[in-house]
C-alpha positions as CSV (number, residue, x, y, z in Angstrom):
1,X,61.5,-122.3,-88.5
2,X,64.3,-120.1,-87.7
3,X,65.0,-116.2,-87.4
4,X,67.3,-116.0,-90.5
5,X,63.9,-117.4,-92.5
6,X,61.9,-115.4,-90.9
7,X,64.3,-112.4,-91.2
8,X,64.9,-113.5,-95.3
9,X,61.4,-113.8,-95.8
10,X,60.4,-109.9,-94.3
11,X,63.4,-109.1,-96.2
12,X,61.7,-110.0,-99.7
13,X,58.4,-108.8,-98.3
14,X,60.2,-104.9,-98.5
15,X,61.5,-105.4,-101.9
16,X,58.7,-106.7,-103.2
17,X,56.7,-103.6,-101.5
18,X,59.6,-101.4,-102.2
19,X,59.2,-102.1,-106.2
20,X,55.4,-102.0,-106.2
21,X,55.8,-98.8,-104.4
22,X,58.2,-97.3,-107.4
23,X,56.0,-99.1,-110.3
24,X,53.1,-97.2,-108.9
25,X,54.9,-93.7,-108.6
26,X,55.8,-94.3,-112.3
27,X,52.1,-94.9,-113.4
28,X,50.9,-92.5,-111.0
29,X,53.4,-89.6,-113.3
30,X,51.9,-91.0,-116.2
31,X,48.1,-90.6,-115.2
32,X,49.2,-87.3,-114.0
33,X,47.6,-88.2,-110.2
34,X,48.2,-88.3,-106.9
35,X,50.0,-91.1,-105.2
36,X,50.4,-89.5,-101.7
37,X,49.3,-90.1,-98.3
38,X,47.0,-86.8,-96.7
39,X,48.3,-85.2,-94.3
40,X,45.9,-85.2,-91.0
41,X,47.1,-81.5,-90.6
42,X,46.3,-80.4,-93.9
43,X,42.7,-81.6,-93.4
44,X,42.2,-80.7,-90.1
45,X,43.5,-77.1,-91.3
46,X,40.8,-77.3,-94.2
47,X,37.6,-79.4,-92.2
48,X,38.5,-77.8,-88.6
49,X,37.0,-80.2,-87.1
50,X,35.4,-78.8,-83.4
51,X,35.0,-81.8,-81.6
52,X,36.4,-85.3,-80.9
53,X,35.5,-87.9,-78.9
54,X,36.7,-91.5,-77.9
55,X,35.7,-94.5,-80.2
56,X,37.7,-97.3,-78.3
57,X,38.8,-100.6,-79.7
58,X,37.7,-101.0,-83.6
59,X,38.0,-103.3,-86.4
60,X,38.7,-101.0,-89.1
61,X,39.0,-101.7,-93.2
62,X,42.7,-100.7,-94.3
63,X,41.2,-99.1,-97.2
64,X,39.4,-96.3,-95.1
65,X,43.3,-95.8,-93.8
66,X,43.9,-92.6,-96.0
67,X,46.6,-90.6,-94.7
68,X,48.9,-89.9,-91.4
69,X,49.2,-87.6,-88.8
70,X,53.1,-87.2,-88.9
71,X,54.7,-90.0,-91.4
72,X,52.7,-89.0,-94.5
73,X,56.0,-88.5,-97.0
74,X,56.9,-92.0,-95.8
75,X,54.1,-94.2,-97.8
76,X,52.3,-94.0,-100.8
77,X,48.6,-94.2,-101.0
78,X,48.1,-97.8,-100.5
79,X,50.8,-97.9,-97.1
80,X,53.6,-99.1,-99.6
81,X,57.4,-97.9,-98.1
82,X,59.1,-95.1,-100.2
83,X,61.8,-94.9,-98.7
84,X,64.8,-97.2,-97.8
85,X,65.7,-96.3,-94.2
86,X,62.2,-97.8,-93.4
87,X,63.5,-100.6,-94.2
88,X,64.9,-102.0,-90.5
89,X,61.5,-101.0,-88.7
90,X,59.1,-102.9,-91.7
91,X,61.2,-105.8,-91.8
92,X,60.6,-106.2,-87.8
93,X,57.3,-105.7,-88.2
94,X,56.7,-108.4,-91.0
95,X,58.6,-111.0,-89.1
96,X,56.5,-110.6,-86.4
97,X,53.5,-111.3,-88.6
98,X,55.1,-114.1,-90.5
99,X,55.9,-115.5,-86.9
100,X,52.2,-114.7,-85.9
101,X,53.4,-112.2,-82.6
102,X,50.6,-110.6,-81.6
103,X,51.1,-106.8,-82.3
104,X,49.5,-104.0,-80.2
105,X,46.6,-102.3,-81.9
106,X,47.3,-99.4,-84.0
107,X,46.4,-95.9,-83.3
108,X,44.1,-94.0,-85.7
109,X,42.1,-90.7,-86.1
110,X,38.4,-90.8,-87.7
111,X,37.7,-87.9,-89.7
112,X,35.0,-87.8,-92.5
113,X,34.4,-91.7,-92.9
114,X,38.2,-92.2,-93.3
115,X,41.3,-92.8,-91.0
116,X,44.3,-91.3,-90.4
117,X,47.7,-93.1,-88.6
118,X,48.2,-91.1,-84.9
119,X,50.8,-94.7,-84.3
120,X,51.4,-97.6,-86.5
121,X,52.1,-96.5,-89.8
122,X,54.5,-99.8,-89.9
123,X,52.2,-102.0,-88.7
124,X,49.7,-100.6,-91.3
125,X,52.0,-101.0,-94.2
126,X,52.9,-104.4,-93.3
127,X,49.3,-105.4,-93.1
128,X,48.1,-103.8,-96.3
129,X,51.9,-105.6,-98.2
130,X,50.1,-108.5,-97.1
131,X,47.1,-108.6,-98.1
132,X,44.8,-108.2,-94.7
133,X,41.4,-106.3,-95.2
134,X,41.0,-105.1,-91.4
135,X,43.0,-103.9,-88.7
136,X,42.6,-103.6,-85.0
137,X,43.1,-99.7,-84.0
138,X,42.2,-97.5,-81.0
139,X,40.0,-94.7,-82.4
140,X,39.9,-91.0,-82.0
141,X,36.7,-90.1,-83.7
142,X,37.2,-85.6,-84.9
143,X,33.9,-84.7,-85.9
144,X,33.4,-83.4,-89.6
145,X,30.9,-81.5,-91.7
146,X,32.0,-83.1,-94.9
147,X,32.1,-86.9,-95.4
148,X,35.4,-88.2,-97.1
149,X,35.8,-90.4,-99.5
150,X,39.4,-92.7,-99.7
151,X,40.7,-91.6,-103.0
152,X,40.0,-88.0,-102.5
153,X,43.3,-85.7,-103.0
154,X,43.6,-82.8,-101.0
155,X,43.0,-80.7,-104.4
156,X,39.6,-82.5,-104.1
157,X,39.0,-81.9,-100.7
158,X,39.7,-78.1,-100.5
159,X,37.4,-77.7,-103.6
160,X,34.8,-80.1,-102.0
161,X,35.1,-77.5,-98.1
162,X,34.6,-74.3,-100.4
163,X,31.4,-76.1,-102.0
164,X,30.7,-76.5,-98.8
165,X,31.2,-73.2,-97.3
166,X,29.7,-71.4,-100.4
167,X,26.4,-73.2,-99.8
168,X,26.4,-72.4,-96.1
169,X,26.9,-68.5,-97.1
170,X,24.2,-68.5,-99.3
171,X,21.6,-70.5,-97.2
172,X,22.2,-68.2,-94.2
173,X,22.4,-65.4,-95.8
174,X,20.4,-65.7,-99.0
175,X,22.3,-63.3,-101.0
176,X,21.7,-65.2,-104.3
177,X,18.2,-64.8,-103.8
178,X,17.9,-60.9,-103.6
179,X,20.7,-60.8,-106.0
180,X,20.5,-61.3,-109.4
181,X,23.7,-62.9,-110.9
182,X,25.7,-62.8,-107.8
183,X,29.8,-63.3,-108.0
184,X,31.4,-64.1,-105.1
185,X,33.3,-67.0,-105.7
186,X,36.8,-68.0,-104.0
187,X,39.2,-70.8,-104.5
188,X,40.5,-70.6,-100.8
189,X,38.7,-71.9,-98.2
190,X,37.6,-69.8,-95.3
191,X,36.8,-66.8,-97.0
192,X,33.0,-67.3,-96.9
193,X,33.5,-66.3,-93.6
194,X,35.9,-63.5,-93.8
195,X,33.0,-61.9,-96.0
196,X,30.9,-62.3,-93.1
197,X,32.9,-60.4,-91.0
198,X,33.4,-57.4,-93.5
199,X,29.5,-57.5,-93.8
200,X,28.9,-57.0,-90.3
201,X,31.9,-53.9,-90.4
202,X,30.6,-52.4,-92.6
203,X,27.1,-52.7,-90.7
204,X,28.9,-51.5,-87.5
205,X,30.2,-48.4,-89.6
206,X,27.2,-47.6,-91.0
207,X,25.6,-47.5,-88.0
208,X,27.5,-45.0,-86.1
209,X,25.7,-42.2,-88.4
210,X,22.1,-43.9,-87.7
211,X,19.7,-43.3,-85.1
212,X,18.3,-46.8,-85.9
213,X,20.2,-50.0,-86.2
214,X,19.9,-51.6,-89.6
215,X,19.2,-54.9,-90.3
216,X,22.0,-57.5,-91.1
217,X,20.1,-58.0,-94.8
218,X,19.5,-54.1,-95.0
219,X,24.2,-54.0,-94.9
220,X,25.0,-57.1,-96.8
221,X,23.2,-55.3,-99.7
222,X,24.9,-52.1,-99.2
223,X,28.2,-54.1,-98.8
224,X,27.6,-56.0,-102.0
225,X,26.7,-53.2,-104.1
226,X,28.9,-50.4,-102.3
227,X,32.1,-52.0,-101.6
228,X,32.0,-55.3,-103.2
229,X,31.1,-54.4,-106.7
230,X,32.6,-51.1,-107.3
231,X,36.3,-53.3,-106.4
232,X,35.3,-56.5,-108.6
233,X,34.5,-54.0,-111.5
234,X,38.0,-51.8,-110.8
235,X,39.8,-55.6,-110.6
236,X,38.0,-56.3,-114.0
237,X,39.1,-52.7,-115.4
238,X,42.1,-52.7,-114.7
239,X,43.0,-56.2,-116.1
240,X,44.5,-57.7,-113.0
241,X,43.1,-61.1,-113.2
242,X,45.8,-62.1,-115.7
243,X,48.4,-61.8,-113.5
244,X,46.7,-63.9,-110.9
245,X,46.2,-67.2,-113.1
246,X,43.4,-69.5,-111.4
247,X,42.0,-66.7,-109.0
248,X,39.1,-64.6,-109.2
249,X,37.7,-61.6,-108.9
250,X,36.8,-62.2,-105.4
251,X,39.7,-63.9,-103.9
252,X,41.6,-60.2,-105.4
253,X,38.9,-58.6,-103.8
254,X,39.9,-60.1,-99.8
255,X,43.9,-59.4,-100.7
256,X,43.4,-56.4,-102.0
257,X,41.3,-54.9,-99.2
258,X,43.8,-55.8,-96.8
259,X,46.8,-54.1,-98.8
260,X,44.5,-50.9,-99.2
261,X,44.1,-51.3,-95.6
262,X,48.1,-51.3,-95.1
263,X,48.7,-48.6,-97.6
264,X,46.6,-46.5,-95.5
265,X,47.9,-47.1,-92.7
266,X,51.2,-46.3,-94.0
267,X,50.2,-43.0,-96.1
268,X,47.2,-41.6,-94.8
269,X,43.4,-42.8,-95.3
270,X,43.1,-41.1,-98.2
271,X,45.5,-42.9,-100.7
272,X,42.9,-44.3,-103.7
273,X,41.7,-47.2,-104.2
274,X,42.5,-47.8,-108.0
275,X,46.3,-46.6,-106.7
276,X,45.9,-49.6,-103.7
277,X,44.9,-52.3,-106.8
278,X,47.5,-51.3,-109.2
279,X,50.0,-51.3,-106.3
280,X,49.4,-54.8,-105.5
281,X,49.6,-55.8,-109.4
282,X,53.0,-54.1,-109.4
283,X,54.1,-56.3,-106.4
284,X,52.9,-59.4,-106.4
285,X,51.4,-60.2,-109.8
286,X,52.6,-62.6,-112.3
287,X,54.1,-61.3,-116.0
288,X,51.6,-61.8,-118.7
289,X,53.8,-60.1,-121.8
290,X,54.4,-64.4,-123.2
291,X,51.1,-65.6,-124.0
292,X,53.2,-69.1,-123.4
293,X,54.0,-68.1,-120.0
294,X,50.5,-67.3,-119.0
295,X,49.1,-70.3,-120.6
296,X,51.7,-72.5,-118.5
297,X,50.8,-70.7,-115.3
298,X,47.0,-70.9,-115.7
299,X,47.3,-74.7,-116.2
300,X,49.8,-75.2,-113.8
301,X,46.9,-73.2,-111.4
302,X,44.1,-75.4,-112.7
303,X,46.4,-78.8,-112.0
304,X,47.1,-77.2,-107.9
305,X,43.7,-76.5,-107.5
306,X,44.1,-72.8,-108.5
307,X,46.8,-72.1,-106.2
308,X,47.7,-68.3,-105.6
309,X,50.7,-67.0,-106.7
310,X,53.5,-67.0,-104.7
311,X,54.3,-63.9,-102.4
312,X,50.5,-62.4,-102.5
313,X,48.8,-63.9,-100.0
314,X,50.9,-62.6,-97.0
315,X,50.6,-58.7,-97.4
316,X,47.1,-59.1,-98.8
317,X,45.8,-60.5,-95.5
C-alpha cells in the first residue's frame, strides 16, 4: 500500500484519539475527577525515592504507564493527545505501526508498581490508541516505600505518603502510646519529620542547663506538652483555624513557629507568642466575615486535598 494510505489512515487514527480524548475531559468535569497524567516530579518530590537501579529490557502493561517525566500536560490518563500540535509527531508514529516499522523501545521510570515516560510518550500513545496491552521499554527501577496503584491522583497519593509518614512517627517514636488522645495531624507531607527535628532542639536546649543528658522520650514529652500544646490551644483560642480552611491545628503550629522565629529575629526574642499567631492571621489568613465564602473555601480545600492558602506557607517556613 502506499504512503498517502498510510499517512490518511494515522491521520484518522489522531481524530479519532483526538475526540476520545475531549469526550473523556467532558465526562471526567462531570464526575468531578481527574483526567491527567502524574507528573514523575511531583511524585518523586512526595515518595523521594533514595535509590534506583537498572532494570534493562522489559515487557511492560500500558496500563501500569501512569504518568511522565516531562510531557505530562500533553496526554490524558489513558496516553490520548490533548493537544493539536502533537499532531505531526503521532501521526509518524502510527504510520510506522500501521506499516509494521520496528520502533526503538521506549524509555520508562518504575516507581511504586507503576511507570512513568523518561522517552516515548508518542510511541506510548499510539500504542495504547491502538489497542496493544504491552510495550517494550528500557527500565529505570527508583525505589519506593509506598506501592502505587494506576488510578491514584496525586490528591491520593500525598494523602496515602502522610499515612505513611504518620505511622512511621508513631512506630518510632510511640507518642500515641504515652499519650492519651494525641493531635498531631498534618495535611503536608514531610512534616512528621520536621517534628522530629524540633524534638531533638528542644532536647539539645534543654540540655545545656543539665548535668545529665536526657533521654529522646524524656524531650518529646516535654516538647509535646511544653511547646506543642500550649500553641495548638492559643491556635484553638484564638480562632485561627477558620481562616486556614482544610488545615489543622498542627500544620499552624510548623508555620507559625517559624514566623515567631522571624519576628524575633526582627524585634527582639521577646516579642509574645499570642502577638507572633495573631500576626500571622493578619497576614496570611483567609476572610471568614461570609459564611458563603468560608463554606466555598473549605470545600474548595477538601476537593485539593486541603491545600494551604495561598501566600502562608513561604514566611511560615
Amino acid at each position: 500500500m502506499s504512503k498517502a494510505f498510510y499517512s490518511s489512515r494515522a491521520r484518522d487514527d489522531f481524530n479519532r484519539a483526538r475526540l476520545r480524548e475531549m469526550f473523556g475531559r467532558v465526562l471526567a468535569l462531570l464526575r468531578n475527577e481527574k483526567d491527567q497524567l502524574l507528573s514523575l516530579t511531583e511524585v518523586k518530590a512526595l515518595l523521594r525515592p533514595h535509590s534506583e537501579s537498572y532494570r534493562g529490557l522489559k515487557t511492560v502493561p500500558i496500563d501500569r504507564i501512569v504518568g511522565s517525566e516531562g510531557r505530562y500536560h500533553d496526554f490524558n490518563r489513558i496516553f490520548l493527545p490533548r493537544h493539536e500540535h502533537l499532531r505531526g509527531r503521532w501521526v509518524r508514529v502510527d504510520m510506522a505501526h500501521l506499516q509494521q516499522i520496528e520502533l526503538p523501545p521506549v524509555a520508562l521510570y518504575e516507581i511504586g508498581g507503576v511507570y512513568f515516560v523518561r522517552d516515548g510518550n508518542h510511541r506510548v500513545s499510539v500504542a495504547r490508541a491502538q489497542g496493544a496491552e504491552f510495550i517494550d521499554a528500557e527500565v529505570i527501577s527508583l525505589k519506593s516505600r509506598l506501592p502505587l496503584v494506576p488510578r491514584m491522583t496525586k490528591e491520593q497519593l500525598k494523602k496515602a505518603v502522610i499515612e505513611l509518614e504518620r505511622k512511621e512517627f508513631f512506630h518510632r517514636t510511640r507518642l500515641n502510646k504515652l499519650v492519651d488522645g494525641v493531635e498531631l495531624e498534618f495535611t503536608d507531607t514531610g512534616r512528621y519529620d520536621e517534628i522530629l527535628r524540633h524534638i531533638h532542639g528542644h532536647k539539645y536546649y534543654i540540655n545545656q542547663s543539665l548535668p545529665q543528658e536526657i533521654s529522646f522520650e524524656e524531650a518529646m514529652l516535654s516538647w509535646y506538652r511544653r511547646v506543642y500544646l500550649p500553641i495548638a490551644r492559643l491556635i484553638k483560642g484564638e480562632r485561627i483555624l477558620g481562616h486556614f480552611p482544610g488545615r489543622t491545628a498542627a500544620d499552624l503550629y510548623i508555620w507559625i513557629v517559624g514566623h515567631w522565629d522571624a519576628l524575633k529575629r526582627q524585634y527582639g526574642q521577646g516579642y509574645p507568642l499570642q502577638q507572633a499567631v495573631r500576626d500571622f492571621r493578619t497576614r496570611f489568613g483567609m476572610p471568614v466575615y461570609n459564611p458563603f465564602l468560608r463554606a466555598w473555601l473549605w470545600l474548595k480545600g477538601r476537593r485539593r486535598g486541603a491545600r494551604p492558602a495561598e501566600g502562608a506557607q513561604p514566611s511560615a517556613r
